[in-house]
The first five atom37 places (N, CA, C, CB, O) and aatype in JSON, in Angstrom:
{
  "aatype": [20, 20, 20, 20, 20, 20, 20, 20, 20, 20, 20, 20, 20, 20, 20, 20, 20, 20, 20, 20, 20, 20, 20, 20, 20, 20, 20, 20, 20, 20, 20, 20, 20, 20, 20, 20, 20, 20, 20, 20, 20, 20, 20, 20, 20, 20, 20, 20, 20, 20, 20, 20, 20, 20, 20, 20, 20, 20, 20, 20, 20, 20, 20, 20, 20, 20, 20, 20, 20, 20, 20, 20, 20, 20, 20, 20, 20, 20, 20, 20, 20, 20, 20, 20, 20, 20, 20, 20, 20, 20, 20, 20, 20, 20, 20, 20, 20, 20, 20, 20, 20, 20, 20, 20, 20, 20, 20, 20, 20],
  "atom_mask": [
    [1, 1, 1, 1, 1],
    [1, 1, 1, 1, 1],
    [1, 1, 1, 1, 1],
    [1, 1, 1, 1, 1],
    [1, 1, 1, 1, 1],
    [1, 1, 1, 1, 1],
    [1, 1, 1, 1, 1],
    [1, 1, 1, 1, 1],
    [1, 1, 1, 1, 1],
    [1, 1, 1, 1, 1],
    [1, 1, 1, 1, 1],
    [1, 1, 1, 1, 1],
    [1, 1, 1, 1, 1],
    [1, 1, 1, 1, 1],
    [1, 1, 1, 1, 1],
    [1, 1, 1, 1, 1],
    [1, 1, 1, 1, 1],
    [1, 1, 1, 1, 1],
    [1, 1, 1, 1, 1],
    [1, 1, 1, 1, 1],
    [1, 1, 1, 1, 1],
    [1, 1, 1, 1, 1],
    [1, 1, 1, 1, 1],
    [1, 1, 1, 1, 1],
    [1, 1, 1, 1, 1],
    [1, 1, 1, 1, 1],
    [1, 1, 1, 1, 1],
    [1, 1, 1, 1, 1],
    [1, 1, 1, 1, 1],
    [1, 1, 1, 1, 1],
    [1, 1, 1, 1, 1],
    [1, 1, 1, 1, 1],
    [1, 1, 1, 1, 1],
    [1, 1, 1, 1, 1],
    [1, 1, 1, 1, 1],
    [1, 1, 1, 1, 1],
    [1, 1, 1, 1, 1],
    [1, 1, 1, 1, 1],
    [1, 1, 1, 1, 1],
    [1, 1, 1, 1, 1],
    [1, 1, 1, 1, 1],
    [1, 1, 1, 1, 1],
    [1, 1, 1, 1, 1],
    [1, 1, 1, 1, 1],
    [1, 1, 1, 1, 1],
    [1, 1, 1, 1, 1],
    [1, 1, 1, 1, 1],
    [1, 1, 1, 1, 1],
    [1, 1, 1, 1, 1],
    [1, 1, 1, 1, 1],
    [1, 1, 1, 1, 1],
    [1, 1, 1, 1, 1],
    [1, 1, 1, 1, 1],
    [1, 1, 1, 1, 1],
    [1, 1, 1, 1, 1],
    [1, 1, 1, 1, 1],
    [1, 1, 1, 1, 1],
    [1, 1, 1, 1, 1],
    [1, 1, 1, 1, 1],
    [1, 1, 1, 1, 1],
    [1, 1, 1, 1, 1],
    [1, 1, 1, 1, 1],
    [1, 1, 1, 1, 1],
    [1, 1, 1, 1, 1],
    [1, 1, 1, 1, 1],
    [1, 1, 1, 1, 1],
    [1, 1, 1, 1, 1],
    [1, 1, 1, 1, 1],
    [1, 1, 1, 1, 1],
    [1, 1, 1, 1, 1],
    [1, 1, 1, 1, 1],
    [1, 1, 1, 1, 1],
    [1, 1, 1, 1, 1],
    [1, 1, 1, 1, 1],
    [1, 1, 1, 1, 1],
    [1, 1, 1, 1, 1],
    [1, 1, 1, 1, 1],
    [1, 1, 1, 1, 1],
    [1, 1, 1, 1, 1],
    [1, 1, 1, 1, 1],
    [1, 1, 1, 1, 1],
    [1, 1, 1, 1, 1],
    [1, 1, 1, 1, 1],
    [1, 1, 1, 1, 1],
    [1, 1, 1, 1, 1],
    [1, 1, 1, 1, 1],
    [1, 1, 1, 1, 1],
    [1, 1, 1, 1, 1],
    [1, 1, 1, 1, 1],
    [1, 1, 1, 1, 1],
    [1, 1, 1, 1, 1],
    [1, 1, 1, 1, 1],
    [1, 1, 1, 1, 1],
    [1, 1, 1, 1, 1],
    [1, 1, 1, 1, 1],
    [1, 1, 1, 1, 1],
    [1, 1, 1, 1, 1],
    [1, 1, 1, 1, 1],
    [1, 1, 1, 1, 1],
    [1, 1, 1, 1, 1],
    [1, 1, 1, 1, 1],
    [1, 1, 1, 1, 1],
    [1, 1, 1, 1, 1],
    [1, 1, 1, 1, 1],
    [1, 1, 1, 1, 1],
    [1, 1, 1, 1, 1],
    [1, 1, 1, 1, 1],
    [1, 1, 1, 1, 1],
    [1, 1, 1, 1, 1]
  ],
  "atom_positions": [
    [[-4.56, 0.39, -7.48], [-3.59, 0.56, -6.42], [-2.87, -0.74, -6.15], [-4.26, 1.07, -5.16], [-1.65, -0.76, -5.99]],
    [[-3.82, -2.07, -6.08], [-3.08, -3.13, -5.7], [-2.05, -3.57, -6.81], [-3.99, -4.19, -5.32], [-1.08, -4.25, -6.47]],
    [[-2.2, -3.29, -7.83], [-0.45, -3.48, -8.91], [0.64, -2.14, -8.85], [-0.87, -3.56, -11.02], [1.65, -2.13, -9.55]],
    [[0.38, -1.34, -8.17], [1.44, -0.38, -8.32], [2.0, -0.28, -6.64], [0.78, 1.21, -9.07], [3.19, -0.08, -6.38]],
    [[1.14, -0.42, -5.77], [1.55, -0.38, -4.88], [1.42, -0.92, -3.47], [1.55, 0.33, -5.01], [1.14, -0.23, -2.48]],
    [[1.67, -2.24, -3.48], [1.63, -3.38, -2.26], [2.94, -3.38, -0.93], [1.78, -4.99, -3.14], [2.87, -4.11, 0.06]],
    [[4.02, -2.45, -1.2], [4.87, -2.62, -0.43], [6.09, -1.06, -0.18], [5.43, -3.99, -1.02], [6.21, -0.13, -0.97]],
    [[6.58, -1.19, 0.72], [7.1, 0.27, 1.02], [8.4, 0.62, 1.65], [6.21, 0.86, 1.86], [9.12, -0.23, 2.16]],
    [[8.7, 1.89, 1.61], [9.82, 1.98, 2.91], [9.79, 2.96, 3.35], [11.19, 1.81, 2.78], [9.66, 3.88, 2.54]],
    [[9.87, 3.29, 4.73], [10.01, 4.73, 5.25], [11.66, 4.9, 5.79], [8.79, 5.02, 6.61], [12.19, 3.96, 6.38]],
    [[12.21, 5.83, 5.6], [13.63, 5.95, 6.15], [13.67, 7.57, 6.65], [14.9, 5.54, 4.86], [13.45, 8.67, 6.14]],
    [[14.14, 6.96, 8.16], [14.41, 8.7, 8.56], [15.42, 8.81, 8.83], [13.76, 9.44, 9.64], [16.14, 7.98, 9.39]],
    [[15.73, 10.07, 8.43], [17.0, 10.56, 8.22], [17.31, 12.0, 9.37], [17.06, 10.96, 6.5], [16.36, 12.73, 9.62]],
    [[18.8, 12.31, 10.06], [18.93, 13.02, 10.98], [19.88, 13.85, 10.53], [19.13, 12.42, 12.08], [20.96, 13.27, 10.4]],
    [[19.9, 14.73, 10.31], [21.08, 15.78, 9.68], [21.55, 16.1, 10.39], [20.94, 16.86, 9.01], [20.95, 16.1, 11.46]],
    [[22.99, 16.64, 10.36], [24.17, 16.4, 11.36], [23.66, 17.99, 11.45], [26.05, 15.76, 10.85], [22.7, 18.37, 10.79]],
    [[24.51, 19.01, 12.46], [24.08, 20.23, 12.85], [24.43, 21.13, 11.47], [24.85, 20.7, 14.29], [25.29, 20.66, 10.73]],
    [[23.81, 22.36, 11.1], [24.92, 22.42, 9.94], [24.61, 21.85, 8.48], [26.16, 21.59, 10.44], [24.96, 22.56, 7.54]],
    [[24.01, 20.69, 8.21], [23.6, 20.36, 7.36], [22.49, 19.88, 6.83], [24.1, 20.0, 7.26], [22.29, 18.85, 6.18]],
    [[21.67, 20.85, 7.23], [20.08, 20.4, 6.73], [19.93, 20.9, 5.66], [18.83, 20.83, 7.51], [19.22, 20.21, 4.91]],
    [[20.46, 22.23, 5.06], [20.53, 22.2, 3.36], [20.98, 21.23, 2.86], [21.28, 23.13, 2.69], [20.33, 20.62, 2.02]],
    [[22.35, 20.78, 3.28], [22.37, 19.77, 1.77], [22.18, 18.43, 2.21], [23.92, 19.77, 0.8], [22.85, 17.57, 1.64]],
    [[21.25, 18.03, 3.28], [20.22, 16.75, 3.61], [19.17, 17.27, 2.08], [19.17, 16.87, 5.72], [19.2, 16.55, 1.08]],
    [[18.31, 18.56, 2.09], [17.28, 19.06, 1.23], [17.61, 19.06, 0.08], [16.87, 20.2, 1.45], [16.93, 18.56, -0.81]],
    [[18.89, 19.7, -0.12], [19.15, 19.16, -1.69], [19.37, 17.89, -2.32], [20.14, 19.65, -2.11], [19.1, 17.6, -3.49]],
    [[20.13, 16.79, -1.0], [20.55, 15.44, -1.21], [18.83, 14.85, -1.58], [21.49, 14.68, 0.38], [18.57, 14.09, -2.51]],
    [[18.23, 15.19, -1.01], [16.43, 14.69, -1.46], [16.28, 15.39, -3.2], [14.8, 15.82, 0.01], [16.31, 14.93, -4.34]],
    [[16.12, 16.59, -2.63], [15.85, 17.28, -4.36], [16.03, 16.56, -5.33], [16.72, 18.39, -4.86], [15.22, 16.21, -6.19]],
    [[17.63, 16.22, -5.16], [18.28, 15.4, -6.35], [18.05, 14.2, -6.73], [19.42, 15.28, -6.26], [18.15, 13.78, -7.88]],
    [[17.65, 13.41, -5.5], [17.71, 12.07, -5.22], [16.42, 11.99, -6.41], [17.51, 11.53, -3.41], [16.42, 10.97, -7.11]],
    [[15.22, 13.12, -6.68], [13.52, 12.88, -7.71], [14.05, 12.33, -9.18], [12.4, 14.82, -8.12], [13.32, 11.66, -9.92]],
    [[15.43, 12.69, -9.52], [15.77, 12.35, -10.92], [16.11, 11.07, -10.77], [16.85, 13.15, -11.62], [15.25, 10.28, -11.16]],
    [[17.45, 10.44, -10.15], [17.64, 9.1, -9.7], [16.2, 8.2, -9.65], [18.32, 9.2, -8.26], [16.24, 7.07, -10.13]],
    [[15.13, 8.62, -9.16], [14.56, 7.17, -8.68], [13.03, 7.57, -9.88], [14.17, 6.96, -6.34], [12.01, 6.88, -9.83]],
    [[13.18, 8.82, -10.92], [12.63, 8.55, -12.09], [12.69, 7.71, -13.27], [12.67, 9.26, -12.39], [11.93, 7.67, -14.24]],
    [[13.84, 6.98, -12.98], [14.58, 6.23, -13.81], [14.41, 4.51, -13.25], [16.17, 6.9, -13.77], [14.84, 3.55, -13.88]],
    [[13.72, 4.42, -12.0], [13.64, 3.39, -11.41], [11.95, 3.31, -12.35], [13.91, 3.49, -9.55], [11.29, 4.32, -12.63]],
    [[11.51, 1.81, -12.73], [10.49, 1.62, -13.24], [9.65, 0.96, -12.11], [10.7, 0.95, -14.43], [8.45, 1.24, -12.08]],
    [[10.21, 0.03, -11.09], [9.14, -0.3, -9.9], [9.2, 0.53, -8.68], [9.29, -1.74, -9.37], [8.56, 0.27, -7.66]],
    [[10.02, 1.57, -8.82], [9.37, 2.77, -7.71], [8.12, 3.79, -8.23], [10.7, 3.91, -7.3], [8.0, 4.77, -8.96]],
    [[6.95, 2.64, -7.08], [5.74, 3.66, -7.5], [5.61, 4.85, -7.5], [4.82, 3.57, -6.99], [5.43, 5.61, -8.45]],
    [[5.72, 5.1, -6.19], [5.83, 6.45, -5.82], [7.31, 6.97, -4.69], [4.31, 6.69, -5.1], [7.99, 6.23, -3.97]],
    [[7.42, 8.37, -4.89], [8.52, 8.3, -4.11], [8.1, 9.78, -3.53], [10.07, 8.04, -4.92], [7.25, 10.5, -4.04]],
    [[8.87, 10.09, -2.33], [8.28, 11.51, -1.68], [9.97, 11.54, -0.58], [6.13, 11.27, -0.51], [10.2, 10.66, 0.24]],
    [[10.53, 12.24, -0.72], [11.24, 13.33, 0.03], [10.86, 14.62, 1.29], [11.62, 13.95, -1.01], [10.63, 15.82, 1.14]],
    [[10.9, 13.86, 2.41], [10.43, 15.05, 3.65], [10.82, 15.14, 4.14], [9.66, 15.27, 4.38], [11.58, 14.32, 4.66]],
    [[10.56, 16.58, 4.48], [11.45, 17.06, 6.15], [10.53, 17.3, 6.8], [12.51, 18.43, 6.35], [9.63, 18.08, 6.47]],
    [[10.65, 16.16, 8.72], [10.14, 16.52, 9.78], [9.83, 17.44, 10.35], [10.46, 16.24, 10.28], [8.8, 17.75, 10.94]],
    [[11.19, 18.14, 10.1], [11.23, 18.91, 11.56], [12.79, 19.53, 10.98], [11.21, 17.68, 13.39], [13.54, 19.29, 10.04]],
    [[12.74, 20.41, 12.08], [14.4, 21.0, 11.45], [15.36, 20.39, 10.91], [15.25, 21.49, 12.31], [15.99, 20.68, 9.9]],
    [[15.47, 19.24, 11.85], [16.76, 18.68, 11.28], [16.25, 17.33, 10.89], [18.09, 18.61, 12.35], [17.15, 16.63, 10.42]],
    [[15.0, 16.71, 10.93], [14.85, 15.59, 10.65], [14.14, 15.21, 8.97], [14.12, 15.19, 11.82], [13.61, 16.01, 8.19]],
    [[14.29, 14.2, 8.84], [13.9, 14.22, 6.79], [13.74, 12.51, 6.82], [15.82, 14.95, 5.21], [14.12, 11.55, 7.48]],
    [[12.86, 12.85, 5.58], [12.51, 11.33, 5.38], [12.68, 11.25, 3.84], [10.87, 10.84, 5.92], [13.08, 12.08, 3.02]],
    [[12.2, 9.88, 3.73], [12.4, 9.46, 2.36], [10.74, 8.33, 2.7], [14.41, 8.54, 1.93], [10.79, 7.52, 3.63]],
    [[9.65, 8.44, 1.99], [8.8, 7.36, 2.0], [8.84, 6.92, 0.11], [7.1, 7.91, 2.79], [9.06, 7.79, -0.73]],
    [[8.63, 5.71, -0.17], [8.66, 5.14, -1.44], [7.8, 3.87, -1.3], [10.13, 4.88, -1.92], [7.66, 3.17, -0.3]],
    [[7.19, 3.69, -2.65], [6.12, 2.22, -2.39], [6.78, 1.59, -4.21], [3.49, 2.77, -2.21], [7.34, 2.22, -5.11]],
    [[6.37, 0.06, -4.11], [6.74, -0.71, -5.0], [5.37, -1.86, -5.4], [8.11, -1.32, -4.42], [4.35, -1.98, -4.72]],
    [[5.55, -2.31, -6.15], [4.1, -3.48, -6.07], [4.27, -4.86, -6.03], [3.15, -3.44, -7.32], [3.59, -5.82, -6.39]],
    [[5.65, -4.68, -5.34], [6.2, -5.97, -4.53], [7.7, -6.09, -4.45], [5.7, -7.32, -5.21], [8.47, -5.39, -5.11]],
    [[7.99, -6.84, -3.75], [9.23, -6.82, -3.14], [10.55, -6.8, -4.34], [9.24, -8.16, -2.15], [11.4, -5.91, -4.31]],
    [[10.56, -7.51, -5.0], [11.38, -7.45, -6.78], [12.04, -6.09, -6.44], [10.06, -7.31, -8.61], [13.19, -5.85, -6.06]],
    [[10.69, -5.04, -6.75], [10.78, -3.75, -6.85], [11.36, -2.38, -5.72], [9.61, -3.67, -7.16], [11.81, -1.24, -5.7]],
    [[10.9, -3.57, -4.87], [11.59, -2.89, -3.51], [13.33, -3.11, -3.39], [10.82, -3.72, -2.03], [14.03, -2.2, -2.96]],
    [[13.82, -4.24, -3.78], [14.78, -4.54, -3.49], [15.57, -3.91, -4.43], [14.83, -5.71, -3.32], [16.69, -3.47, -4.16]],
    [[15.03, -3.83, -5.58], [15.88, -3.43, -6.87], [16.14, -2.13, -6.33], [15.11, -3.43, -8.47], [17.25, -1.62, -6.52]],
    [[15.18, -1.5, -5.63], [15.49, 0.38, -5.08], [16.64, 0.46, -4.19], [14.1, 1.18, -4.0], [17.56, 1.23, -4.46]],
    [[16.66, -0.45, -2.93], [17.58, -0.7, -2.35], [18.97, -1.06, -2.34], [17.22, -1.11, -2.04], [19.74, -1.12, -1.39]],
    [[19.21, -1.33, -3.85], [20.4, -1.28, -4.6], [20.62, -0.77, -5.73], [20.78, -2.2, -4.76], [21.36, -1.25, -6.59]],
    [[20.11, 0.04, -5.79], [19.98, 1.33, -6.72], [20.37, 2.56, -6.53], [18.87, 1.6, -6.97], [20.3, 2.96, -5.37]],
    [[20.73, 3.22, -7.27], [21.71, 4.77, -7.23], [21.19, 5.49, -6.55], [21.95, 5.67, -8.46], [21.88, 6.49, -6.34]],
    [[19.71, 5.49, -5.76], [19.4, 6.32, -4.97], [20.25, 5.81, -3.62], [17.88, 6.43, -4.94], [21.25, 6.39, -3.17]],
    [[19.73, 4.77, -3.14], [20.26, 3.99, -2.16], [21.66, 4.14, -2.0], [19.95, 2.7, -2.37], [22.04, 4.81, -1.05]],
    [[22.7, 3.52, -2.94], [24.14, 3.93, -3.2], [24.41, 5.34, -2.66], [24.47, 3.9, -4.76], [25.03, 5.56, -1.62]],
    [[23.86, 6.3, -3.51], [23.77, 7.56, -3.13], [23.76, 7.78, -1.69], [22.71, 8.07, -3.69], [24.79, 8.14, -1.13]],
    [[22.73, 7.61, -1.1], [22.35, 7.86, 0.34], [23.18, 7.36, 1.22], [21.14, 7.37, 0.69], [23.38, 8.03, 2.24]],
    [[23.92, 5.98, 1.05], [24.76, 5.56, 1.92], [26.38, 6.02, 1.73], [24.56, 4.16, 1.9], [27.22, 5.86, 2.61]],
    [[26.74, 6.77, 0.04], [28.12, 7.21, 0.22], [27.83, 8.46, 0.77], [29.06, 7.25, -1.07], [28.9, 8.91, 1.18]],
    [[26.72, 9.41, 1.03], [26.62, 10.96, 1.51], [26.23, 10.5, 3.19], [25.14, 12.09, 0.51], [26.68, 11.28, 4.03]],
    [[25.68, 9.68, 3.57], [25.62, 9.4, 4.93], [26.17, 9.44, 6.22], [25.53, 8.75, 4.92], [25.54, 9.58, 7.28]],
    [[27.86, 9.25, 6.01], [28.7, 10.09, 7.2], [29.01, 11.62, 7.18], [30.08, 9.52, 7.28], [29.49, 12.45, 7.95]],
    [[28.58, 11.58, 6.13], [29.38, 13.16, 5.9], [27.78, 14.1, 6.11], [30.4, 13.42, 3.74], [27.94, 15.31, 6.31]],
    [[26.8, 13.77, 6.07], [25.53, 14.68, 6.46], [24.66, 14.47, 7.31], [24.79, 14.89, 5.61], [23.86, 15.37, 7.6]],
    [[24.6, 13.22, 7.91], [23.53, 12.72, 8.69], [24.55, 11.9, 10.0], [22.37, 11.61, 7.62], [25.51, 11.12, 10.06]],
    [[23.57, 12.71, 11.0], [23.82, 12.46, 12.7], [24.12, 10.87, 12.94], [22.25, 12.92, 13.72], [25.05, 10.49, 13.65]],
    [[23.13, 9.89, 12.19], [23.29, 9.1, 12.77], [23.35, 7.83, 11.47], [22.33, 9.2, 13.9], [23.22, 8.81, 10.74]],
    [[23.39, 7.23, 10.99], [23.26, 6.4, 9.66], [21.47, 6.01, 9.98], [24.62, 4.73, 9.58], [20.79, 5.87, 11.0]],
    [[21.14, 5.92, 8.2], [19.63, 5.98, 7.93], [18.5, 5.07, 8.13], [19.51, 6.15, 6.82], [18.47, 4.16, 7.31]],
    [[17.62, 5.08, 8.95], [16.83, 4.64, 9.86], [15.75, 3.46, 8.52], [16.0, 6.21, 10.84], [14.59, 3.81, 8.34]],
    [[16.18, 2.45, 7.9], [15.19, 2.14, 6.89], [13.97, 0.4, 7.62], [16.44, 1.77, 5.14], [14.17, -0.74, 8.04]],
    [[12.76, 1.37, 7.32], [11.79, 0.59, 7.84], [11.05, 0.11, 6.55], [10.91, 1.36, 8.88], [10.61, 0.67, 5.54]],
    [[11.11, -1.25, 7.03], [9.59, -1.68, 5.53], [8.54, -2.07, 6.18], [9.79, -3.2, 4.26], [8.34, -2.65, 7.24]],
    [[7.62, -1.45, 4.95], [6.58, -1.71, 5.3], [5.35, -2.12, 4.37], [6.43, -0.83, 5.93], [5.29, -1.73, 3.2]],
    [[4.57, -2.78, 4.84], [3.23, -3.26, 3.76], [1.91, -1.74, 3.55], [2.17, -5.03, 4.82], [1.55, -0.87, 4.34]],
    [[1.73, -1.89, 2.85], [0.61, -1.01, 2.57], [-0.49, -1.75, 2.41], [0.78, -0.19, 1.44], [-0.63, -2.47, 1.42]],
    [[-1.6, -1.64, 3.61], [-2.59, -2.44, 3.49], [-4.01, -1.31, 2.74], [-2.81, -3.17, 5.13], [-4.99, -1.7, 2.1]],
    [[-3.71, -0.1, 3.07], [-4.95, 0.73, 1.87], [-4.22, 2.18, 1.61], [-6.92, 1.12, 2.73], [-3.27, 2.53, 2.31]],
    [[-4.66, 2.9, 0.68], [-4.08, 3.71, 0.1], [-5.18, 4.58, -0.4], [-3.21, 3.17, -0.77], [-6.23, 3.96, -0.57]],
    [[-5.23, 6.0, -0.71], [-6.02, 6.28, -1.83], [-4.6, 7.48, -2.94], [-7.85, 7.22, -1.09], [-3.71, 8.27, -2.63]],
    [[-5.04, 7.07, -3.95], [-3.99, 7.38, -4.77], [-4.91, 8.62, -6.18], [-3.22, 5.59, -5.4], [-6.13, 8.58, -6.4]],
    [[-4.03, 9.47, -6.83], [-5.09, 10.22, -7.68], [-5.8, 9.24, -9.02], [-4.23, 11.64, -8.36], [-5.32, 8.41, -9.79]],
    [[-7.01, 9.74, -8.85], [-7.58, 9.06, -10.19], [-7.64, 7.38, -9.67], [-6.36, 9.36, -11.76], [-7.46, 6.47, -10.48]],
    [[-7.94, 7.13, -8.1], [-8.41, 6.12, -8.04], [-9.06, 5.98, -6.79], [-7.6, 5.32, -8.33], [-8.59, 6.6, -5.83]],
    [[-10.02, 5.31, -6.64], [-11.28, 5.68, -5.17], [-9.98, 4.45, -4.64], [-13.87, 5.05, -5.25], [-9.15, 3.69, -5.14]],
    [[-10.57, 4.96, -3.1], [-10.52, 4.06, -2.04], [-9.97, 2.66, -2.2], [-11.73, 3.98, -1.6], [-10.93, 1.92, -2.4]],
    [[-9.12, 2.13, -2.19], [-9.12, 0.05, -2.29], [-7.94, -0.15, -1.31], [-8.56, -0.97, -4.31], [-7.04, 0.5, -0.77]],
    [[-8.37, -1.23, -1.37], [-7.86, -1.74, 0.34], [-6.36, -2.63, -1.09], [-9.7, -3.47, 1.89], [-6.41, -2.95, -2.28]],
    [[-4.97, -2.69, 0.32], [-4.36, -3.58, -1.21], [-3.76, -4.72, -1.67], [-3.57, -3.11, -1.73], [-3.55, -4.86, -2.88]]
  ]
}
């Protein structure tokens, strides 16, 4: 866990009234984009709540984080951002201090 994934981002996202389908598809799509990213560990697409959606993603250090952040997902998210979401996208970082991940026990990271 501690080489794949030491660092993170959560971003929430608010869909304008009206557009929480294509907030869901703007995620859907977004799984091919950030397959192509080699230091996005993991990546996950959610919806809160009716209108609310997230994006959580981890990296195994900042390099990798940043490279996401200017990357076609990112790009992406900020040219579809007035036009689908209430408010522009809420992005928090964060450290991952333990994790459990498949095919690996418990480690702190």
């Amino acid at each position: 866990m501690a080489d794949t994934a030491k660092v993170a981002l959560f971003v929430r996202l608010e869909a304008k009234p009206g557009k929480e389908a294509e907030v869901e598809q703007f995620l859907r799509g977004g799984l091919a984009l950030v397959q192509q990213e080699p230091a996005t560990s993991l990546w996950f697409g959610l919806r809160l709540s009716a209108t609310t959606f997230g994006i959580f993603d981890t990296f195994p250090n900042e390099a990798g984080r940043q490279a996401h952040l200017s990357g076609e997902v990112a790009k992406a998210l900020m040219a579809k951002a007035p036009d689908i979401f209430a408010q522009p996208p809420s992005i928090e970082k964060a450290e991952i201090l333990a994790a459990k991940l498949p095919g690996s026990a418990n480690k702190a990271a």
